[in-house]
DRENFIDO-217957 format. One line per field, with one value per residue (C-alpha): x, y, z; residue number from 1; residue in one letter. Coordinates in steps of 0.25 Angstrom, whole numbers, padded with zeros to 4 digits. Layout:
<nodes>
px	[X, ...]
py	[Y, ...]
pz	[Z, ...]
pos	[NUM, ...]
code	[A, ...]
</nodes>
This chain:
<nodes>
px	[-0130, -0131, -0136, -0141, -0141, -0153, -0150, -0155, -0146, -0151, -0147, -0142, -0148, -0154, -0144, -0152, -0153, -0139, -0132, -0123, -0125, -0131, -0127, -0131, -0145, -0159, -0171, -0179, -0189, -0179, -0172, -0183, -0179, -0166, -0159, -0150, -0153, -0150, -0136, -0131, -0134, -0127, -0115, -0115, -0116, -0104, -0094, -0095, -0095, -0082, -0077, -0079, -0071, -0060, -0056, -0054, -0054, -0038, -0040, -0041, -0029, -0020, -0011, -0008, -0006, 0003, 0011, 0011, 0020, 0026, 0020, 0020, 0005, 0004, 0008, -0002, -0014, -0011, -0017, -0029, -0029, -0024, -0037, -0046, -0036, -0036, -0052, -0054, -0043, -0052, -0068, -0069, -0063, -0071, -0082, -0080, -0077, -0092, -0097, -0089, -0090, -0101, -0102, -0104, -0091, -0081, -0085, -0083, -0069, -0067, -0071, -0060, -0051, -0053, -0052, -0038, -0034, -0039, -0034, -0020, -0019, -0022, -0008, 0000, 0014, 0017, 0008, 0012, 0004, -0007, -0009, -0007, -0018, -0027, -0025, -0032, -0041, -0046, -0048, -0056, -0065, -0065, -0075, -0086, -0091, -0095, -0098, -0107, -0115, -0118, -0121, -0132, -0138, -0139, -0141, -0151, -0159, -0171, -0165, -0160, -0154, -0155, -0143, -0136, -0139, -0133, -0121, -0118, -0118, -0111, -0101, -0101, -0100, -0088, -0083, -0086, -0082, -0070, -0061, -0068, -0069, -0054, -0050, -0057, -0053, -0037, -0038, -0042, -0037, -0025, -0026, -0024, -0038, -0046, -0042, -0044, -0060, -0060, -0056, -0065, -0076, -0074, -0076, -0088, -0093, -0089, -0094, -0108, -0107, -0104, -0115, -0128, -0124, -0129, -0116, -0119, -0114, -0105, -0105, -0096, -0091, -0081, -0067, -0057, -0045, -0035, -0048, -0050, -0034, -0034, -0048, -0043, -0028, -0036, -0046, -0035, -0025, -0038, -0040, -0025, -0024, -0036, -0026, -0015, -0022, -0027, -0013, -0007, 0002, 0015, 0010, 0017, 0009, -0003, 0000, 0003, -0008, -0018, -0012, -0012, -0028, -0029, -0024, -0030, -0044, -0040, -0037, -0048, -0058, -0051, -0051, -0067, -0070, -0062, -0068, -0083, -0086, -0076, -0075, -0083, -0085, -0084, -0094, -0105, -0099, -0107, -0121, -0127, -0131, -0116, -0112, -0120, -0118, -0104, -0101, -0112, -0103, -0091, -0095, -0101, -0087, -0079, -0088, -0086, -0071, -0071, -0077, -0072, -0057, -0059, -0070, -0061, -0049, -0058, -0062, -0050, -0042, -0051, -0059, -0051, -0058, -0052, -0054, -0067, -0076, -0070, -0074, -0089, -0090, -0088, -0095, -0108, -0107, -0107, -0119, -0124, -0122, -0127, -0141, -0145, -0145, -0159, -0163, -0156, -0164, -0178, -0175, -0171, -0185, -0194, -0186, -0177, -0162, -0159, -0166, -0159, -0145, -0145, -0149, -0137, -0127, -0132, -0130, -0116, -0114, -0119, -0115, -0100, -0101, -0105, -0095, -0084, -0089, -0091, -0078, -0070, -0076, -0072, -0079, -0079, -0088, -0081, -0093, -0102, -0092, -0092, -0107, -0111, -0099, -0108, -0120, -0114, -0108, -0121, -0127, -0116, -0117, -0131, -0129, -0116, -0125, -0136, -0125, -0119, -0130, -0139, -0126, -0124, -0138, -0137, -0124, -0130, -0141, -0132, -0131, -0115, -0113, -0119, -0102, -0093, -0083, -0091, -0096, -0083, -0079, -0092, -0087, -0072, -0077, -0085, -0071, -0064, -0074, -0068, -0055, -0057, -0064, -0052, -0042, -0051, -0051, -0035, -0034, -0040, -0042, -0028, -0031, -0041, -0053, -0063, -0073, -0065, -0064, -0078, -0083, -0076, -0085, -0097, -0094, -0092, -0106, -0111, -0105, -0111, -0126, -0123, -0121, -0134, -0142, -0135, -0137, -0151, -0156, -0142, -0150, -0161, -0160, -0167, -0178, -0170, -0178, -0172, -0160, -0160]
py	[0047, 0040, 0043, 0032, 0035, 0048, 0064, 0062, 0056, 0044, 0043, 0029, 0029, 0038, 0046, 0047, 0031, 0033, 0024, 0025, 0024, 0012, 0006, 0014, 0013, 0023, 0020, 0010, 0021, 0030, 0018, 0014, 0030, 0030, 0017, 0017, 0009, -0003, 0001, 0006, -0006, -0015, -0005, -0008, -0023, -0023, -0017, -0029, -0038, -0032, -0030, -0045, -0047, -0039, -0048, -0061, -0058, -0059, -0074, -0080, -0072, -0073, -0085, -0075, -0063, -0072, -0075, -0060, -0055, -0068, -0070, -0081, -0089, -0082, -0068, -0069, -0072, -0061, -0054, -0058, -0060, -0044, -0038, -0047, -0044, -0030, -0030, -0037, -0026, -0016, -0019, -0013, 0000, 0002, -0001, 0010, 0019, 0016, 0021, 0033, 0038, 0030, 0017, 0022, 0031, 0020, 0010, 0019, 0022, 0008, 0007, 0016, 0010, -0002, 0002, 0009, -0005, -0014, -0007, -0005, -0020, -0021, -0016, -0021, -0022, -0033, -0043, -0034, -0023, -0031, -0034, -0020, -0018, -0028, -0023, -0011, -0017, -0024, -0012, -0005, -0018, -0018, -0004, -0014, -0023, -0013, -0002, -0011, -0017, -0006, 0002, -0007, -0006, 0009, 0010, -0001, -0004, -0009, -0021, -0025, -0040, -0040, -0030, -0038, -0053, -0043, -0039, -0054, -0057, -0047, -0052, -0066, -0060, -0054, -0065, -0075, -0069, -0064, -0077, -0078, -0064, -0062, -0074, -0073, -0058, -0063, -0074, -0062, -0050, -0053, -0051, -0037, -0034, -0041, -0028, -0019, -0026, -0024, -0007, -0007, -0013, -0004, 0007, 0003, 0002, 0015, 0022, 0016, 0019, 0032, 0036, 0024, 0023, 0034, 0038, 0032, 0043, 0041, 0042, 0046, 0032, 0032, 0023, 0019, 0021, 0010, 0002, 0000, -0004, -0014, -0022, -0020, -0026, -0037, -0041, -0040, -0048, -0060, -0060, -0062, -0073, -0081, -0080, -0084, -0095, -0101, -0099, -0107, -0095, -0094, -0096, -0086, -0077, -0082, -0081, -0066, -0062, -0068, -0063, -0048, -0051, -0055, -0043, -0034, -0040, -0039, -0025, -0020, -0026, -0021, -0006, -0007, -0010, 0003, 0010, 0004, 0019, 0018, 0005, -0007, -0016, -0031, -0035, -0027, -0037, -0048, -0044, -0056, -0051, -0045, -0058, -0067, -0058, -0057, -0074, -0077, -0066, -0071, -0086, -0085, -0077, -0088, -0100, -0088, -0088, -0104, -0105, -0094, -0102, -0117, -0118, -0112, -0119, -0134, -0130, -0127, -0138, -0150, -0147, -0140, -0128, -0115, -0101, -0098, -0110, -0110, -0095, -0098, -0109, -0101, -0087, -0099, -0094, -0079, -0083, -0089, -0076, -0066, -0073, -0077, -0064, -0061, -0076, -0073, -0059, -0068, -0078, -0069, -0061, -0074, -0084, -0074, -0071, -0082, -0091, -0086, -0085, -0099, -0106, -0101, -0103, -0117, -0116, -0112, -0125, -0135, -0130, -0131, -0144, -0151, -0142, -0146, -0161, -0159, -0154, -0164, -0175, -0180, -0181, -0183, -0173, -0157, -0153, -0160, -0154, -0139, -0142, -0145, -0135, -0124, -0127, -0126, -0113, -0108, -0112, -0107, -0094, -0093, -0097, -0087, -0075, -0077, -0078, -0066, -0056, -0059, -0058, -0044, -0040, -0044, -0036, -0023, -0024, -0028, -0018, -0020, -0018, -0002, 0000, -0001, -0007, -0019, -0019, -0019, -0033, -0039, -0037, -0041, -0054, -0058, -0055, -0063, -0074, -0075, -0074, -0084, -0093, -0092, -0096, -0107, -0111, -0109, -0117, -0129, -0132, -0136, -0149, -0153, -0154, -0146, -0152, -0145, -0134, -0130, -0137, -0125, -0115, -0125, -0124, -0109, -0108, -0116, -0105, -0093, -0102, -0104, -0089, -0087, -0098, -0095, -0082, -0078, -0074, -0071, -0060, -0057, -0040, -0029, -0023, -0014, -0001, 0013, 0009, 0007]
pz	[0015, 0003, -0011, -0016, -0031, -0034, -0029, -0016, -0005, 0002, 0018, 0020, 0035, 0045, 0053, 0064, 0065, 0072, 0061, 0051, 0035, 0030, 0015, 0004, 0002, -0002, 0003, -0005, -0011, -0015, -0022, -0032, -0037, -0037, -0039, -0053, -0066, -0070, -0077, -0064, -0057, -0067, -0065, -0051, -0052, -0065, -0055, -0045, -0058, -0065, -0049, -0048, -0062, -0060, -0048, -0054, -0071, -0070, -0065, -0080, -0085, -0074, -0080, -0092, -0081, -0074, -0088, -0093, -0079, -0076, -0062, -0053, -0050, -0034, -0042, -0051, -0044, -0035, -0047, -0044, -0027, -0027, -0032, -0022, -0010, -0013, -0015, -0001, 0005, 0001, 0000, 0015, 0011, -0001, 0007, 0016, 0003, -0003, 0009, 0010, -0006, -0010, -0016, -0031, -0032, -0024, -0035, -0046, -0040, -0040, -0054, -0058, -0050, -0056, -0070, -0067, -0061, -0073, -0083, -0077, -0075, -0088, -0090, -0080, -0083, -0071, -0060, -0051, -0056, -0060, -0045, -0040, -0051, -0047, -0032, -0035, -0043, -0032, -0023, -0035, -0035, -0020, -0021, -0029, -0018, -0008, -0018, -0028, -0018, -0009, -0022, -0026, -0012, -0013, -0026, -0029, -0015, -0023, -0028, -0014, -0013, -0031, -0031, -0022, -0031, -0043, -0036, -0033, -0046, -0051, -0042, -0049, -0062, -0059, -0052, -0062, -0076, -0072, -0075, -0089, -0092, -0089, -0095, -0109, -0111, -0107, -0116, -0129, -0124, -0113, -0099, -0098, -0104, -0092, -0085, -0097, -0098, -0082, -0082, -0095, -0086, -0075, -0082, -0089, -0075, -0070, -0081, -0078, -0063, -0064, -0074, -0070, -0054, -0046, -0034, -0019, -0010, 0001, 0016, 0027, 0031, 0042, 0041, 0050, 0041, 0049, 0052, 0036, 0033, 0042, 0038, 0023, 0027, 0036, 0022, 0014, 0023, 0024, 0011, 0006, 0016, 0009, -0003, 0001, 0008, -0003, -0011, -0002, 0001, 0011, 0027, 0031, 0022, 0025, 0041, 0039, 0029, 0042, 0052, 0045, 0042, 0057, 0061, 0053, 0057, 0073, 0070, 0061, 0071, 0084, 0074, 0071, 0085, 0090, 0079, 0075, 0069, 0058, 0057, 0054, 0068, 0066, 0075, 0065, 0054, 0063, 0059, 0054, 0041, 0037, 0042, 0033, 0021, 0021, 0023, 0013, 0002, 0007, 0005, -0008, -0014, -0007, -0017, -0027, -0026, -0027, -0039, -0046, -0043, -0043, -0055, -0066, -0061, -0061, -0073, -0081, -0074, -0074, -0085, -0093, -0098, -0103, -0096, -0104, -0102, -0087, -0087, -0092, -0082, -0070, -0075, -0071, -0057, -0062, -0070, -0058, -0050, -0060, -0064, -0049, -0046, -0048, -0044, -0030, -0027, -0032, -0024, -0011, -0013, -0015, -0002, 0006, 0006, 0015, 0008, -0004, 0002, 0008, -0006, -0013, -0001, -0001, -0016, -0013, -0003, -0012, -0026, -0021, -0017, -0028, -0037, -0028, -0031, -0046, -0048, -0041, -0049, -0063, -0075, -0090, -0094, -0091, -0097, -0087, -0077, -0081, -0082, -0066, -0065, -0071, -0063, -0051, -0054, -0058, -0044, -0037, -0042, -0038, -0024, -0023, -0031, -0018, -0008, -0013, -0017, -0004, 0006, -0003, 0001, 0017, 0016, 0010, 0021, 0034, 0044, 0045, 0028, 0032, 0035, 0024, 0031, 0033, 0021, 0016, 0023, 0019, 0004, 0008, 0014, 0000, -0006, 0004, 0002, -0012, -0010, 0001, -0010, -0019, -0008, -0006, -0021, -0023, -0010, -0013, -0026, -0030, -0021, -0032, -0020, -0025, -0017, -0004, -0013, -0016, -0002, 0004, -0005, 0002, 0017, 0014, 0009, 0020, 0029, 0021, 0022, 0038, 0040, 0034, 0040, 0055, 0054, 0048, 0033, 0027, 0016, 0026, 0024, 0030, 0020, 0011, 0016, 0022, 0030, 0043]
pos	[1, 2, 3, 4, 5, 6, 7, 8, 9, 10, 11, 12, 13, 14, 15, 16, 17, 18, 19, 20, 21, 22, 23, 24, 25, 26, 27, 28, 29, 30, 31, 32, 33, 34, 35, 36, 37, 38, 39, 40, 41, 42, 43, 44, 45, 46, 47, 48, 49, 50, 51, 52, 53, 54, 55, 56, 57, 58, 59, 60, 61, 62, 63, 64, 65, 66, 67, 68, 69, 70, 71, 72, 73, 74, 75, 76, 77, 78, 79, 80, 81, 82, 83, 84, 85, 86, 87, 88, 89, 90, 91, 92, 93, 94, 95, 96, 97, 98, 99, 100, 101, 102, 103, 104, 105, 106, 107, 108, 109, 110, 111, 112, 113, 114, 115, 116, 117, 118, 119, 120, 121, 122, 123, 124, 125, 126, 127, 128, 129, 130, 131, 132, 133, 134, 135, 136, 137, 138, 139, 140, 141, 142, 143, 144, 145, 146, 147, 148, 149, 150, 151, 152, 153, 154, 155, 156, 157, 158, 159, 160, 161, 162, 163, 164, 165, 166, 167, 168, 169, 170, 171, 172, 173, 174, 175, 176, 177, 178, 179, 180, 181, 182, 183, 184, 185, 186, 187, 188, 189, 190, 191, 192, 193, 194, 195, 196, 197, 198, 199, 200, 201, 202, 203, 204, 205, 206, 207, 208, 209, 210, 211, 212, 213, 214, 215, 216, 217, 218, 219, 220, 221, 222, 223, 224, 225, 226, 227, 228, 229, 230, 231, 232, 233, 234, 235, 236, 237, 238, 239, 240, 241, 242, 243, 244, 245, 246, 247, 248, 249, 250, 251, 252, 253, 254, 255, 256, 257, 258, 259, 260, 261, 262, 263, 264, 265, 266, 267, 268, 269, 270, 271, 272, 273, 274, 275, 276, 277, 278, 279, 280, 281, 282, 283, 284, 285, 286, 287, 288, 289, 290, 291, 292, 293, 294, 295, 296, 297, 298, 299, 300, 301, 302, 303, 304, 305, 306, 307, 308, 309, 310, 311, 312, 313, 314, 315, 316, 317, 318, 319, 320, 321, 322, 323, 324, 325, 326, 327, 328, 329, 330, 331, 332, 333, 334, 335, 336, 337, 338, 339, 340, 341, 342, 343, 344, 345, 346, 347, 348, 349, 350, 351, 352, 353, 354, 355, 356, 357, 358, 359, 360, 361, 362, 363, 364, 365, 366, 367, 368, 369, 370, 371, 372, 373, 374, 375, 376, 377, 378, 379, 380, 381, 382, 383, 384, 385, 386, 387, 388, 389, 390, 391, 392, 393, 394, 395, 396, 397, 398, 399, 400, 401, 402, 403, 404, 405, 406, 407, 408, 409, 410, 411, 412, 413, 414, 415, 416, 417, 418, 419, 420, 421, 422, 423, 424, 425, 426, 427, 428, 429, 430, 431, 432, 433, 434, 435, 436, 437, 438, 439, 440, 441, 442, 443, 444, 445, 446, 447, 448, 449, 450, 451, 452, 453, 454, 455, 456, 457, 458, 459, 460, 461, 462, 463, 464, 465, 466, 467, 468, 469, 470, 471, 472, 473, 474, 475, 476, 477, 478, 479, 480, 481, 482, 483, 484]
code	[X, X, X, X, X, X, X, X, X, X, X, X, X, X, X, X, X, X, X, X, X, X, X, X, X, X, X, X, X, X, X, X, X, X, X, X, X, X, X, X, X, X, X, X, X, X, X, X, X, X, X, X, X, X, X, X, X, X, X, X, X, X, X, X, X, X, X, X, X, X, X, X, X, X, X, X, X, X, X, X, X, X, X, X, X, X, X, X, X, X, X, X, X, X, X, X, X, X, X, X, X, X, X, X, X, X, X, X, X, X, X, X, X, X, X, X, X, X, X, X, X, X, X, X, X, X, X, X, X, X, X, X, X, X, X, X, X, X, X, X, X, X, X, X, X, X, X, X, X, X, X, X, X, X, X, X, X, X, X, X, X, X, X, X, X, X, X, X, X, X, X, X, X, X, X, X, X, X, X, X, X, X, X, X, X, X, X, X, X, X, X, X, X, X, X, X, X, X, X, X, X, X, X, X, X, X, X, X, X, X, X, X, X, X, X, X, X, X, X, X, X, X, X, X, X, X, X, X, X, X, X, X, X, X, X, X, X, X, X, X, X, X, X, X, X, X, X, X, X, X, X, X, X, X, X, X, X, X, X, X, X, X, X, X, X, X, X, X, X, X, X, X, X, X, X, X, X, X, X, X, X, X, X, X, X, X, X, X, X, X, X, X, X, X, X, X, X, X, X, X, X, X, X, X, X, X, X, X, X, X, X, X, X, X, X, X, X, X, X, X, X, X, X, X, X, X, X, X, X, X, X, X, X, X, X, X, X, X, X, X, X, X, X, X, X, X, X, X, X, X, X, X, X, X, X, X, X, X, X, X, X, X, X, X, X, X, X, X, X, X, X, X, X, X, X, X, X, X, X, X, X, X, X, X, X, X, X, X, X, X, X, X, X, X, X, X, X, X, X, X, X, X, X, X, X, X, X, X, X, X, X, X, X, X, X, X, X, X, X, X, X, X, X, X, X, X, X, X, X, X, X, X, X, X, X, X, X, X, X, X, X, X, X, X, X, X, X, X, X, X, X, X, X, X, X, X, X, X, X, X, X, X, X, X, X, X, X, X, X, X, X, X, X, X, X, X, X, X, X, X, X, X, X, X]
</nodes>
C-alpha cells in the first residue's frame, strides 16, 4: 500500500493478481486530485541538483585542499573518488529502504545526514577526516537517486515522461555547476565554505520537503541481509577498480580489487537464485525494457563524466583560461540539459520516444567526434575555439538530457524496477557509467589524443543507440493507468 500524497491510501496493485507491489503510484483520476504544487515539486528536483553538486563542488578547490593538509596528488583526489565509491556502495540498499519507509522520509534522512556531513567538513582538522566526511556524504546522497525519481512517479503521475526530462536535468545542473560554483565561492570565501553553502542548501531543502511534499508510505519489502552485503562489496569493488584503472594504479591492486568484484557477483548471483523471494534474480534484469534503460543512462553518464574532466583541463591548459570562464564554458552542457527538458517531452509526445531517444543518441555519436577533432587542432583564434566548443556542449547536453530523462521513464515503467533491488543496480550502473567516464578521461588524455579520447565517449553512444535499435522502442511504455 502506498499513500500517494492526500488522506486516503492508494493500493499500488491488486492483491488478488498474485503479485507483488508495484512502484509507487495512484491511479491517474485520483492523481489530478492530489498531486502537490509546484514548490514541492522544485523541492524534489533541487535535491537531485544539490546531490549532483555535492559530488564534484571540491574539484576546483582541491589544489588549495591538497596545500592546506599537505597531501599527496593520489591522497587528494581520494577526496573526491570516496563520495562516488561510497554512493555506488550503497544506491541498492537505499533503494530497498524507500520501499520499506517510503520514499519521502528516506530522503529527508539523507538530507540530515547530509547537512551533519557538510558542515563537519567544513571544519576538518586533517585529509583524513575530510575523506571520512565525504564517505558519508556520499551515502546520504546515495538515498536521492532512488528516492527522487520514484517520488515523482508517485507523486506526480500526470506529468509522466516530463518529470523524468526534469529529473535529467536536474541532474546536469548539478553536474555542471559544481566546479564553477566550488571554485568561485573558494576563490572569495576559502574552501571550507563550499561545504558551509552545500549543509546550508540542504536544509533549505528539508525544510521545504517536509512542510510542501506530501509523505509516501512505506511497504513490507523483504531483504536478504548477506545477499545485500555482498552485491554492495561487489559494486563497490567494480567501481574502485574503474578507478584505479584509469590511475594507472599498482597491478597487483588492480588484480585483487577484480578478483574481490568477481567473486562477489558469483556469489550474489548464485544467493539470488537460492533465494529469488528476498532477493533480486538476475535473469529478471534481462527484460528488454530494463535492459535498454539502464545502458542508455549508463552510456549518457559515461560521455557526461568525459566532459566534465577533459573540457576544463583543454580549456585551462591549451587555451589558458582561468577557472571562471572554464566554469562558464562548461555550465553550456547544464544549460543544454535544463532548457531541453521541455523540448524533449514535445518532441516525445509529437514523434515517439524511440524517435526521440535515437536523435540524441545519434547526437551523442557525432557531436563527440567533431569535438575530439576540434580540439586536437590548432588555431590562432581561442576565441573561435571556445566558440565551436560552446556549441557543441550545448548539443551535447540535449542529446545526453533525452538519453537520460526517457531511459529514466522506461525504467519507472519496467517490470523488473517493481524491486528495489533492481532498482538499485539500474541507479548504481548510471553511477558507474560516470565513474567509468572519468577513468576513461584520466586514462587517456595525458597522451594528448583527444580524438581517442572522446572516440571512446562515440562507440559508447553507438552501443547505447544499438541496444535500442536491436531491441525495440528503447521509451515505448505501457499507458500510465491502474497498475497492472
Amino acid at each position: 500500500m502506498t499513500d500517494a500524497a492526500g488522506p486516503h491510501p492508494v493500493p499500488e496493485r491488486d492483491p488478488a493478481q498474485g503479485r507483488g507491489p508495484g512502484p509507487e503510484r495512484v491511479p491517474e483520476k485520483q492523481a489530478k486530485q492530489v498531486e502537490p504544487g509546484r514548490l514541492a515539486y522544485v523541492a524534489m528536483l533541487g535535491t537531485t541538483t544539490v546531490g549532483a553538486l555535492s559530488g564534484n563542488v571540491i574539484n576546483a578547490p582541491l589544489h588549495r585542499i591538497q596545500q592546506d593538509f599537505g597531501a599527496t596528488d593520489s591522497q587528494t583526489v581520494l577526496a573526491v573518488s570516496a563520495f562516488t565509491v561510497s554512493m555506488v556502495i550503497f544506491v541498492p540498499f537505499t533503494g530497498w529502504l524507500c520501499d520499506r519507509f517510503g520514499t519521502v522520509r528516506i530522503v529527508l534522512g539523507g538530507l540530515a545526514i547530509m547537512i551533519v556531513a557538510q558542515a563537519l567538513a567544513a571544519f576538518s582538522v586533517n585529509l583524513e577526516m575530510l575523506i571520512v566526511l565525504r564517505v558519508v556524504q556520499g551515502i546520504a546522497c546515495s538515498t536521492f537517486p532512488p528516492g527522487v525519481q520514484r517520488a515523482l512517479v508517485a507523486l506526480w503521475p500526470s506529468k509522466g515522461q516530463a518529470a523524468m526530462a526534469a529529473w535529467a536535468s536536474a541532474i546536469g545542473v548539478g553536474q555542471a555547476v559544481g566546479p564553477p560554483v566550488g571554485g568561485v565561492v573558494s576563490e572569495i570565501f576559502g574552501w571550507r565554505a563550499v561545504f558551509i553553502l552545500q549543509a546550508s542548501l540542504c536544509l533549505l531543502l528539508a525544510v521545504v520537503i517536509v512542510v510542501a511534499v506530501p509523505k509516501v508510505r512505506g511497504r513490507q519489502a523483504p531483504i536478504h541481509g548477506i545477499g545485500m552485503a555482498v552485491l554492495m562489496i561487489a559494486m563497490g569493488a567494480s567501481v574502485l577498480l574503474v578507478t584505479l584503472v584509469g590511475q594507472r594504479a599498482d597491478p597487483l591492486a588492480e588484480a585483487v580489487v577484480a578478483i574481490i568484484a568477481s567473486l562477489g557477483l558469483v556469489v550474489y548471483v548464485v544467493l539470488a537464485t537460492r533465494y529469488p523471494e528476498t532477493l533480486f534474480e538476475p535473469r529478471s534484469l534481462l527484460e528488454k525494457r530494463y535492459i535498454r534503460g539502464t545502458v542508455s543512462a549508463g552510456s549518457t553518464m559515461f560521455i557526461m563524466g568525459v566532459c566534465l574532466v577533459s573540457l576544463p583541463l583543454y580549456l585551462g591548459e591549451r587555451l589558458g583560461l582561468t577557472p571562471g570562464p572554464v566554469g562558464l564554458v562548461v555550465f553550456a552542457m547544464a544549460f543544454a540539459m535544463a532548457v531541453s527538458g521541455r523540448l524533449t517531452s514535445w518532441l516525445s509526445a509529437k514523434l515517439s520516444m524511440r524517435t526521440v531517444i535515437e536523435m540524441g543518441l545519434g547526437v551523442l555519436i557525432l557531436a563527440p567526434l567533431v569535438l575530439g577533432w576540434w580540439t586536437s587542432r590548432e588555431s590562432d583564434s581561442a576565441a573561435v575555439q571556445v566558440a565551436v566548443v560552446i556549441v557543441l556542449l550545448l548539443l551535447i547536453g540535449a542529446g545526453l538530457n533525452a538519453g537520460q530523462s526517457i531511459a529514466a521513464y522506461a525504467i519507472s515503467r519496467s517490470l523488473a524496477a517493481k524491486n528495489s533491488m533492481a532498482f538499485g543496480i539500474h541507479n548504481t550502473s548510471r553511477f558507474m557509467g560516470m565513474a567509468t567516464g572519468y577513468a576513461w578521461a584520466a586514462l587517456i588524455y595525458p597522451l594528448g589524443a583527444p580524438v581517442l579520447l572522446y572516440a571512446g565517449a562515440s562507440v559508447v553512444a553507438l552501443v547505447a543507440l544499438l541496444t535500442t535499435v536491436i531491441g525495440g522502442p528503447a521509451g515505448q511504455v505501457e499507458p500510465a493507468r491502474e497498475p497492472v
